[in-house]
C-alpha positions, 0 to 999 in steps of 0.5 A, a space after each residue: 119716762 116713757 123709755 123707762 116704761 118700755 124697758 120694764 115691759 121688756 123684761 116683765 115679757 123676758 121673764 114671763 115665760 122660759 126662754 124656748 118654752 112655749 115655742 118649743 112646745 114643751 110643757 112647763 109645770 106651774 109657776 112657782 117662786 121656788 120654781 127650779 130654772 128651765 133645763 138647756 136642751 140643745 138639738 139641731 132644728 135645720 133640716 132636722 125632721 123628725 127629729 127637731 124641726 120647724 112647724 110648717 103651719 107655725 114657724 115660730 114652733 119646733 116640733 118632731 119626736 124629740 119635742 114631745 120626747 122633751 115635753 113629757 121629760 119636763 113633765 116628769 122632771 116637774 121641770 121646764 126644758 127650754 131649746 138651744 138651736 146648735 150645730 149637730 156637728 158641734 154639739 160634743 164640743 158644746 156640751 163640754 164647754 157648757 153651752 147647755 145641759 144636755 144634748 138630745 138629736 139623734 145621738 149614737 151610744 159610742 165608746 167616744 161618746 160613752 168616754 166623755 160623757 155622761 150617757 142615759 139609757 137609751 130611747 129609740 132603737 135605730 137602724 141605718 137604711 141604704 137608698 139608691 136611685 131608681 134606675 140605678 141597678 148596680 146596688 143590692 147591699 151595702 157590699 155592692 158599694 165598695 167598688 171604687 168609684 162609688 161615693 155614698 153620701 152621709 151625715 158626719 159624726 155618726 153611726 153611718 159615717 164611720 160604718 163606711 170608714 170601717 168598711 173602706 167605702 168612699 164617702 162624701 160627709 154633708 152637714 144636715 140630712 136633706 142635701 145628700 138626698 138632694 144630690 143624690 137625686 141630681 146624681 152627685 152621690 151614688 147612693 145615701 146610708 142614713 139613720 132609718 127615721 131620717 129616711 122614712 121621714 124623706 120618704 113622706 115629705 118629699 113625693 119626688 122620693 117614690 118617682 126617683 129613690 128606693 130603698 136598698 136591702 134591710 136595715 143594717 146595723 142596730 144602735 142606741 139613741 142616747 142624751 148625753 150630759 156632761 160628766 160632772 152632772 150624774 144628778 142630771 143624768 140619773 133623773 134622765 134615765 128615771 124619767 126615761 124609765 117611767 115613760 117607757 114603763 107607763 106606753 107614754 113613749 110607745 105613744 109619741 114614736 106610734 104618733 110619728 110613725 116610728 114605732 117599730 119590733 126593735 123597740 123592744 129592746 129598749 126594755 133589756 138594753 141588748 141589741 138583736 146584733 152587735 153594733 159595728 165596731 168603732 174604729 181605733 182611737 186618735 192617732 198622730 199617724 193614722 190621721 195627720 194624713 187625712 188631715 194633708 189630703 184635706 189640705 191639698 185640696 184646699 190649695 187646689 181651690 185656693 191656687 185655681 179659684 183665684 187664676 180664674 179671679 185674675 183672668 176675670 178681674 183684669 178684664 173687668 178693671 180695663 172695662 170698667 176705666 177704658 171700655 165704652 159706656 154700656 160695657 162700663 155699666 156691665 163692668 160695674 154691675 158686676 162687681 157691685 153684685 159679687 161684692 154685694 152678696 155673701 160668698 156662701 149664698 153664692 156657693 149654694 146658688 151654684 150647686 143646688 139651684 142652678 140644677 132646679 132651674 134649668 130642669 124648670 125651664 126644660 133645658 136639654 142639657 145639664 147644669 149639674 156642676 161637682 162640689 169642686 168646680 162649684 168651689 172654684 167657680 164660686 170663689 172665681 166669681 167673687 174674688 173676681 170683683 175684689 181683683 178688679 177693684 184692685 186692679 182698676 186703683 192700681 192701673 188709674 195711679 200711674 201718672 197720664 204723663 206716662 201715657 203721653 210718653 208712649 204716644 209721643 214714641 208712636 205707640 199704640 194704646 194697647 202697646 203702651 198699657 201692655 208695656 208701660 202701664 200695666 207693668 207699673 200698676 204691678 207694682 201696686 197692684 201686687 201687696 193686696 192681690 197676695 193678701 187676698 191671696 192668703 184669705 182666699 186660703 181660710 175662706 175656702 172652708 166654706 165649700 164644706 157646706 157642699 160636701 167639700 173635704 177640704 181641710 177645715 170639713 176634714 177637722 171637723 169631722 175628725 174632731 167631732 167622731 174623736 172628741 179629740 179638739 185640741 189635738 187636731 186643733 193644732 194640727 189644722 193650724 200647723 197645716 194652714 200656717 205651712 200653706 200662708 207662711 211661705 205664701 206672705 213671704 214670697 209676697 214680701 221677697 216680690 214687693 222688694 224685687 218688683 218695688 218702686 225704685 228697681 
């Protein structure tokens, strides 16, 4: 019974309350058992201030702008509004397939956008804000960051992402709002062009901003802030835009971007929907020709990770695999060590590791010198050390399965240890060795996508950038398979044609 119990305060908690009410801090009206189900609004909280992003006094919370924006939409909806956590770079692709009801996160009014769903009428003006280094005099205008070389750093799928591609402007794509900041600081960008709240917001929460970072010019580029739901609910979609109506007629919006200091002249213009100037033009729309290219470039630079991240897995795992059967007790327990410690944490957090904190620990410590590595060679680096400990493994089961008589045989012809390993044993252990070293091999091609969360354009980064600005996810869909089946494919079958050539018995 007492199971039965628990079981039935469970689902009396779950259904106490809409899921993502309270901790969202979005009113709901008053219980009723006619009451409508609570409206599925999906932002991204990581890194999301001011927009959506946790409280630091309450972590079981969300606040931002957008919250108390959702907060008085319930109100006037007489309905709840409950959070769904969602990946920016994914919320298109969610709301077509129905993941939740509409999306609200600092969302551009595009042509793309407009196409595919549902737009309301806008409910902040935005502009877009350069910011550069302190120290670092070359930039007055967007204009100065045109010559080559120059990198800006800057969200995908916006408005500031596709300004730079319209004007031929080198870009490094991240996947949240503070890690361009960050590099930035630490001189991996030259400069950051992101929505302007997102950089006041930096502004105050960050003090290293003032010491090291200033802005660039005037904001540039006006546009719409805009929730976006689906096609197929113009009901849902009209008493949005009422309620949005109501809130900017009765000052209760005026009140909650005054709260977070966001109000500004711009928003004036909320009331005539016409911008001081035109917003950039979009870029054409999908092509084949226009952006199968950029698709390759993505994948060339994935083979280059792939092809040096795991020579630098061979140079370390082979040594580690003789250590770990040959060498002395203290060099065994190192060889060991390491491999239980790459094999034991997620390659991800060692990628981050890397890139982010090994700078913040060597200017704690004073070092002199800097650790500051690019996004490729942490890529490399990171994939070296940890596939490293999977081809020691590998090789160290390859190299113990050939028979002690073997060993015994080069020694009764008078060779030494090191000649008989290097030309009895270990070209025996090939053999054995090679059928999972390629098929890390092939892995190692799919698990690079992972350096995207550093700024990486490889090919994976590359598909979701396109897929996400276009809405075109089919199509670069199967381009991006295309290309990852032309790298593996011929990768498997030189496996195949070795195990025959170098097999047992040849």
């Amino acid at each position: 019974m007492r199971w039965r119990c628990l079981v039935a305060l469970a689902v009396a908690w779950g259904t106490a309350a809409p899921l993502g009410g309270p901790r969202c801090g979005i009113a709901a009206p008053p219980d009723s058992a006619t009451a409508p189900p609570p409206l599925r609004w999906a932002a991204d909280a990581e890194g999301g201030a001011p927009y959506v992003s946790l409280d630091p006094e309450h972590p079981d919370r969300y606040v931002g702008f957008e919250v108390d924006l959702a907060a008085a939409l319930a109100a006037q909806l007489g309905r709840p509004i409950a959070l769904t956590p969602y990946n920016f770079t994914t919320l298109g692709s969610g709301l077509l397939r129905g993941d939740f009801d509409f999306a609200m996160n600092g969302l551009e009014d595009t042509p793309d956008r407009r196409a595919a769903f549902r737009l309301s009428r806008p409910y902040y003006v935005y502009t877009l804000q350069l910011v550069a280094r302190k120290d670092d005099a070359r930039f007055r205008s967007l204009d100065d960051c045109r010559p080559a070389g120059v990198v800006v750093g800057t969200l995908g799928n916006t408005a500031a992402s596709r300004l730079l591609e319209q004007e031929g402007i080198a870009a490094r794509l991240y996947a949240d709002q503070v890690t361009p900041y960050k590099d930035l600081e630490q001189g991996q960008v030259d400069a950051v062009l992101l929505d302007l709240p997102i950089a006041v917001q930096y502004t105050r929460r960050d003090p290293a901003f003032q010491e090291k970072l200033k802005f660039v010019g005037k904001p540039l580029a006006p546009g719409f802030y805009v929730i976006a739901v689906a096609k197929d609910r113009p009901e849902l979609a009209d008493q949005l835009d009422k309620a949005l109506g109501q809130l900017l007629a009765d000052g209760a919006l005026r009140r909650i971007y005054e709260k977070w200091e966001l109000w500004n002249d711009d928003q004036e213009a909320l009331r005539t929907g016409k911008l001081p100037t035109p917003p950039p033009r979009h870029p054409a729309r999908w092509t084949f020709a226009r952006y199968f290219p950029v698709l390759c470039g993505g994948a060339a630079v994935t083979v280059a990770l792939t092809v040096l991240g795991m020579l630098l897995a061979i140079v370390l795992g082979l040594p580690l695999a003789v250590a770990r059967l040959y060498g002395p007790t203290p060099l065994r327990w190192a060889a060991a060590a390491y491999v239980e410690f790459f094999r034991g944490i997620p390659v991800l957090l060692l990628l981050f590791f890397l890139y982010y904190s090994i700078p913040e620990l060597a200017a704690l410590a004073g070092l002199p010198w800097s650790l500051k590595l690019n996004a490729f060679a942490v890529g490399v680096l990171g994939f070296g050390l940890n596939y490293a400990a999977y081809e020691a493994e590998i090789y160290r089961a390859g190299i113990a399965s050939i028979p002690a008589g073997q060993w015994e045989a080069g020694a009764s012809l008078g060779m030494s240890r090191p000649h008989i390993f290097r030309r009895i044993i270990l070209p025996q252990a090939i053999r054995v060795i090679l059928p999972p070293m390629t098929n890390d091999f092939v892995a190692l091609f799919k698990d690079t996508s992972l350096v995207s969360v550093i700024a990486v354009s490889e090919l994976m980064k590359q598909y979701q950038t396109m897929a996400n600005d276009h809405l075109q996810y089919a199509e670069m869909g199967l381009m991006t398979m295309i290309l990852y089946l032309a790298m593996s494919l011929p990768l498997a079958q030189l496996s195949r044609w070795l195990e025959r050539r170098w097999g047992k018995g040849r």
